[in-house]
C-alpha positions, 0 to 999 in steps of 0.5 A: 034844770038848774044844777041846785034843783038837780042835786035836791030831785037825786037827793044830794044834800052839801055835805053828804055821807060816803057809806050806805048798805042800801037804803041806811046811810052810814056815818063816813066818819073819814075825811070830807072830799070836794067835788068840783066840777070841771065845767066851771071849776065851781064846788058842787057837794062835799062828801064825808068818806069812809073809815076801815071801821065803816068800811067794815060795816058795809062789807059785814052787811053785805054778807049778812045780806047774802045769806038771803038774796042768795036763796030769792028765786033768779028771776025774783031778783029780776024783777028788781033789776027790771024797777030799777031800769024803771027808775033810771028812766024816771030820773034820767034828766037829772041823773044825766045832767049830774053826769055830766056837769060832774064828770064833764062830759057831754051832756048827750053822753051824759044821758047816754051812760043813764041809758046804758045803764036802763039797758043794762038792766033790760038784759040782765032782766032777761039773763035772770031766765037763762043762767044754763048750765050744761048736762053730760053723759056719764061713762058709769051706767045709770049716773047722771052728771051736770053742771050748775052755777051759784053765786060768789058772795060779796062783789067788789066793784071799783069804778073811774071817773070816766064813766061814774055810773055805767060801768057799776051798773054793768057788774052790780045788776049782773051780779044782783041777778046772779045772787051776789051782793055787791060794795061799790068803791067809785072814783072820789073824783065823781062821788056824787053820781054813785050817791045819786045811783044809790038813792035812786035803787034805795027806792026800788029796794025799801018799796020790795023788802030786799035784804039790807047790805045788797047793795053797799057803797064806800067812798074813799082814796086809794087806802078804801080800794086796797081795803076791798082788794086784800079782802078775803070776804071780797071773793070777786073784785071788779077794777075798772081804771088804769094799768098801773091801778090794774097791775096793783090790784089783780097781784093783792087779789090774787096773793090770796087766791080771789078772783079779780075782773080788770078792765083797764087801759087801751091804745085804740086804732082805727086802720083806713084802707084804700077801699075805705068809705073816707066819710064813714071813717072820718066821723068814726076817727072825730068822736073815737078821737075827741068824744069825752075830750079823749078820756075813754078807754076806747077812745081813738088814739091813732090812725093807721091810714093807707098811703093811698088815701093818706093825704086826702083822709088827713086834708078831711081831718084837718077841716073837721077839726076847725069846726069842733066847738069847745065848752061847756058840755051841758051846752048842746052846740059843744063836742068837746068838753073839759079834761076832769082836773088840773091833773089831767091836763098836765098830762095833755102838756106832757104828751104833747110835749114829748111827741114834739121831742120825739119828733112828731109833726103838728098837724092840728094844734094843741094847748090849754083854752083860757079865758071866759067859758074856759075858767076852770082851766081843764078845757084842752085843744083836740090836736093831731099829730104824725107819729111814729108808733114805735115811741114811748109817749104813742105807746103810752096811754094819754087820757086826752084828746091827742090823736096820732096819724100814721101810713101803711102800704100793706094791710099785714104792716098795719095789723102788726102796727095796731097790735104793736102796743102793751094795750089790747081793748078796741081796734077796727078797719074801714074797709068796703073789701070783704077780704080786708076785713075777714083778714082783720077778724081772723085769728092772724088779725086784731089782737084786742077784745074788740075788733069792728069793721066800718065802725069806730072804736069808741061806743060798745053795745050793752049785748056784746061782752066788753073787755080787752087783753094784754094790759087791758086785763082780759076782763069780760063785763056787760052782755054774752055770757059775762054773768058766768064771772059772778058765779062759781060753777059747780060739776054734779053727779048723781047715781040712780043705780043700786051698784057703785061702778068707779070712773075710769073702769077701776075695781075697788072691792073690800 
């Protein structure tokens, strides 16, 4: 499918606009924004962004829309979500092609973030029955005490480049299912993808009346994401980026004592040990590592390898490097596609340049590819370096396909090395020792949100909840009971008696 006919089937015209609050596209009335695709370096559409003054409008209607979406019963606002999973699969080829010529990623993985985000929907289908709270005791004869849970209001959800798409559906279809409504800020530097998820619920919500503002968008730079963040209307703020971004992000939303749920940077490490499957943990170390050309944040950034199997696991490494293939990610035979832009890859050039200064020893070349297929300069070589995790540049977070070996002879000094990080979002071991790995998962053991055994780092499931600590955030999205963060939680105590006996025992008469 060509890409014309791909913008034409999601309904992206050359210039369209940034603000909708539903199924009405607003005038953006800002600055009109580019987006170049990666892949060839070509223009694809141009979008018009936002104004405080349209950002408003969609914010404002967004709480209009509350008033409503609030009072359809749970799992009524299922049944949306279940269309809208409906819809995706109508519109996964193209959606997933966008994704990928967008964003730059592999057109496999392309359609994999459309399937996150049907299966998001499948899950939240099923919460819309099972938001529980709890019922107690009361120490008061004949009262009856529980606790329920209601909806927050307006949810802000502020997304990256990385994953245009999935990562809005994890919050906005748990949110729509909990009652809240929510405005989407995407990254500017793939706006087409969230235009195309907005024209694509457009068509669930105008086919089932849902209240105009449940689901806005504003396309903007950093000045529409200090909006969102400083806004008192904007109870809960969703960030999903960097540190830095994070950092910023969760001190203005906390300045006025809102809620902010933060997924942000990660150092990831796989642990191979001695007892290691070697083949196992080589596939798991080449997709952690070059899938997405490095730009997840569970991407695979080091390697913390046994000394008994050092030499061979890295030998292994070494000859399945020689044989990734490099381009266009929309081709198939491709594993590695294209940086996002020039930033990116001046970032690459920087990491590699100071892992050199550090002393790093090359094991699997780096550098930028030129030349035919290669025109949009953001296609980098994956490289390998040995390293020492204690430097700067590897306790850093470089968003590229740079990967750094290590050695250990006892399982607590690589624990200590994987830990030995400001990031604490993916971690695993491979090991075929059951002690390894109870070790590994034990309170004493990986300190990060997620922590496999003889799996890799990189490829969470919709049902588990996602996040990390430290300066990842400790944010929780997607499965579990991730829904409880779109909701406020609320302690009831009812008295069926004809007698007011206080808490605590405590006498009060008058």
């Amino acid at each position: 499918m060509k890409m014309d006919k791909v913008l034409s089937k999601l309904g992206i015209s050359k210039l369209s606009e940034g603000a909708s609050t539903g199924t009405k596209w607003l005038k953006g009335g800002g600055e009109k924004i580019d987006s170049f695709s990666p892949v060839d370096g070509n223009k694809i559409a141009s979008v018009t962004t936002v104004t405080r003054k349209t950002y408003d409008k969609v914010i404002d209607q967004a709480q209009t829309a509350f008033a409503e979406w609030r009072t359809w019963p749970t799992p009524k606002r299922g049944e949306i979500v279940r269309q809208i999973g409906e819809n995706l699969r109508k519109y996964k080829e193209p959606l997933g092609m966008l994704v990928s010529y967008e964003m730059g990623k592999s057109l496999q993985e392309g359609y994999g973030e459309v399937q996150e985000m049907i299966d998001i929907c499948d899950l939240a289908v099923g919460m819309s029955r099972q938001l529980y709270g709890l019922t107690m005791h009361s120490e008061r004869p004949r009262h009856r005490m529980y606790e329920q849970w209601h909806p927050l209001g307006v949810v802000g959800i502020i997304s990256a480049f990385n994953f245009p798409v999935a990562v809005w559906s994890w919050n906005s279809m748990i949110a729509f299912i909990c009652g809240d409504t929510c405005v989407w800020k995407p990254s500017e530097k793939a706006p087409l993808s969230a235009i195309a998820c907005q024209n694509i619920i457009a068509e669930v919500f105008k086919a089932n009346n849902v209240p105009e503002g449940v689901c806005g968008l504003v396309v903007g730079g950093r000045d529409c994401g200090e909006w969102m963040s400083s806004d008192n209307r904007v109870p809960l703020v969703s960030a999903t980026g960097s540190t830095r971004m994070g950092k910023a992000v969760g001190a203005t939303v906390a300045a006025r004592l809102g809620r902010s749920l933060l997924e942000l940077g990660g150092n990831n490490a796989i642990i191979i040990s001695e007892y290691a499957d070697l083949n196992i943990a080589l596939r798991a170390a080449i997709f952690g590592a070059v899938g997405t050309a490095g730009q997840r944040c569970t991407t695979t950034r080091r390697l913390i390898i046994h000394e008994a199997v050092y030499d061979a696991f890295k030998k292994k490494l070494v000859a399945a490097y020689k044989q990734l293939v490099i381009g266009n990610p929309l081709d198939q035979k491709s594993h590695v596609g294209p940086l996002i832009d020039q930033d990116a890859v001046a970032a690459y050039q920087h990491a590699i340049k100071e892992v050199k200064k550090a002393g790093g020893k090359e094991i699997v070349g780096g550098g930028v590819l030129t030349g035919k297929g290669y025109e949009s300069g953001c296609y980098v070589k994956p490289c390998v370096f040995e390293a020492n995790n204690e430097w700067p540049i590897v306790q850093h977070e470089t968003f590229a396909p740079i990967l750094y070996l290590m050695k250990y002879s006892k399982l607590e000094d690589a624990i200590a090395m994987q830990n030995g990080v400001p990031q604490g979002l993916s971690s695993a071991i491979m090991t075929l020792n059951m002690r390894e790995a109870e070790q590994y998962l034990a309170a004493t053991g990986s300190d990060c949100g997620i922590a496999n055994v003889n799996i890799g780092t990189s490829g969470a499931e919709i049902g588990g909840a996602f996040g990390g600590e430290k300066e990842t955030g400790g944010g929780r999205e997607s499965g579990s009971d991730s829904w409880k963060a779109y909701m406020r939680r609320q302690t009831n105590t009812i008295n069926w008696s004809d007698q007011l006996p206080l808490a605590q025992g405590i006498k009060f008469s008058v």
